[in-house]
N, C-alpha and C positions, 0 to 999 in steps of 0.2 A: 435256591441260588439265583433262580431268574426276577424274583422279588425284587432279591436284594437292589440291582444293579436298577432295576426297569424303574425303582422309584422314587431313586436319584435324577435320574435322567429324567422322568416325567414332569419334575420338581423343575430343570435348568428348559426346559423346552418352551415357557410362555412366556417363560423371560427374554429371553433369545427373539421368540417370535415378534415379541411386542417391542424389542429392539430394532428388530430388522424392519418393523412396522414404520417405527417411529424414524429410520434413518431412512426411510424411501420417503416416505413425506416430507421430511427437512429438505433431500433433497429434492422435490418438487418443486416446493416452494422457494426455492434457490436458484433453479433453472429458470420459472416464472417473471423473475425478479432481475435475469438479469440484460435486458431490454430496456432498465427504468433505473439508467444512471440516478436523472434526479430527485425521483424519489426513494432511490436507496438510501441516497448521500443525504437528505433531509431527515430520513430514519435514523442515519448516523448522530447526525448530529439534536435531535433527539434524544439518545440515550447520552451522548455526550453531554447534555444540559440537565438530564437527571442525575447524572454522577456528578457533577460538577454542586448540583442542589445539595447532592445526599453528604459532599466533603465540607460545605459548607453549615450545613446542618449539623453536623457533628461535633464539627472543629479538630479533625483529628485526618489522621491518615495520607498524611503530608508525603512518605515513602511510598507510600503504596502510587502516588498519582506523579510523585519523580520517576518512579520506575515506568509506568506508564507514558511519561513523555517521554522518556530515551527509546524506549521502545516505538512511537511511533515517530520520533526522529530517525530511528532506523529505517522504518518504514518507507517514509518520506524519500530517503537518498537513493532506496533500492527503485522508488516509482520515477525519480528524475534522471535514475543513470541509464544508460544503453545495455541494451542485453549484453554485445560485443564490448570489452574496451578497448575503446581504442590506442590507450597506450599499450596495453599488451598486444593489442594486433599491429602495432607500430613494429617492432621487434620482428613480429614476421615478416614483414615488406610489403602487407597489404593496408590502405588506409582509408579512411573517411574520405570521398568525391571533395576535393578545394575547387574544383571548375567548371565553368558552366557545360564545358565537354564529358565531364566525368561522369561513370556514369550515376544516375540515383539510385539511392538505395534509403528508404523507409528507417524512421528512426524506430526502435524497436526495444518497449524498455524495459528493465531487468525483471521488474515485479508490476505485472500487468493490474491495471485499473480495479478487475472487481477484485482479482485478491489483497490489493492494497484496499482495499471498501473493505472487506470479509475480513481481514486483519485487525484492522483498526476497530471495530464493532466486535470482534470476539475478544478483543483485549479491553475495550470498555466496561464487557458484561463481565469480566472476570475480576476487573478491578470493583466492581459495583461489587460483585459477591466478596468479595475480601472486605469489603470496608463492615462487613458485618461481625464480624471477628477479630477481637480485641487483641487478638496477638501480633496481628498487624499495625496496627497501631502505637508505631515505634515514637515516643516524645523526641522532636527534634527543632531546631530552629528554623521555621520553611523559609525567610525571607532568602537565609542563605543559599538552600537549595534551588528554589526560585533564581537569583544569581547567577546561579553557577548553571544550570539549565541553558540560561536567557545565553551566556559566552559561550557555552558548546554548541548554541544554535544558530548563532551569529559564526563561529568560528569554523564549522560543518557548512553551511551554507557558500561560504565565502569560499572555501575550497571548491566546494560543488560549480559554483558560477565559473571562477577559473577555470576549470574543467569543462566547461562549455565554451566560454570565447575560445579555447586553447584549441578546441577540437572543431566547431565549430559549428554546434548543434543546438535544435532547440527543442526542448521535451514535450514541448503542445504543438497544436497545427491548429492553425488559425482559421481556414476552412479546406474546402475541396480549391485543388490547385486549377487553373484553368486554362484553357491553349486558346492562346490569343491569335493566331494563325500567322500568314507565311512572314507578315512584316516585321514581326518579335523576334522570330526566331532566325533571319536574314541578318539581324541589327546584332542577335547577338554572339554571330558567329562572326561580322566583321565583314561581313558582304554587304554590298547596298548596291541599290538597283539604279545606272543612271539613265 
């Protein structure tokens, strides 16, 4: 009876191991990598330029890579928006600082830098694998899809931006902020020294 069971299990165990093997390493190499915004972002776009070869190379697979750009227009909106909304925290009665007395508070955004990188790059390589497989490869007219793309990215965007003048934020920082000392900040509280 102890056979039976011991030579199943000895069968599921190297598997396992060289899983666990291989997900510590990925992870390693993930942790390593994540100091080196611009050379991730160039690795990205990278794979982006192979996929991009392999769709053109085909001539096919025009769904597989609309699906792909709605998804990483998803992406996109989740890296431009604030963790917090502010129109939902408007309802509660607390709001985004309008003054230079108010106090600050860091913009803070819903889907952080590398996992919008690690997103975008695991949905490249998965589109890449798909274009291998002719089932995907649905006959369609891309100019339209193209089209229709281009207006929900135009038309997503244009929301998004109103949603920033409206609120009054901005998704980048342009560098480290700097304190200019007592005369800045005399001027702009409305005191002046005579």
């Amino acid at each position: 009876m102890e056979g039976v069971g011991g030579d199943g299990a000895s069968a599921v165990a190297p598997l396992a191991k060289w899983r666990d093997d291989f997900s510590r390493a990925f992870q390693y190499y993930l942790d390593r990598s994540t100091p080196h915004p611009v050379q991730r972002w160039l690795g990205a776009l990278a794979v982006a330029a192979i996929y991009v070869l392999r769709v053109y190379y085909v001539q096919g697979f025009y769904i597989v890579s609309y699906g792909l750009g709605i998804y990483i227009l998803n992406l996109l909106i989740g890296f431009l928006s604030p963790k917090i909304d502010p129109e939902l925290e408007a309802l509660d009665g607390a709001s985004l600082p309008t003054k230079g007395s108010d106090e600050f508070r860091p913009f803070i955004r819903r889907l952080p830098e590398f996992k919008f990188w690690y997103s975008i790059t695991k949905a490249l390589c998965v589109a890449f694998i798909m274009t291998f497989f002719s089932v995907f490869d649905v006959p369609v007219f891309w100019p339209i899809l193209l089209c229709y793309w281009m207006v929900l990215f135009f038309l997503t965007m244009k929301r998004q931006i109103m949603h920033m003048i409206k609120y009054k934020y901005i998704p980048f920082s342009i560098g480290k902020q700097r304190y200019t000392g007592k005369k800045a900040s005399a001027s702009s509280s409305g005191l002046t020294k005579d």
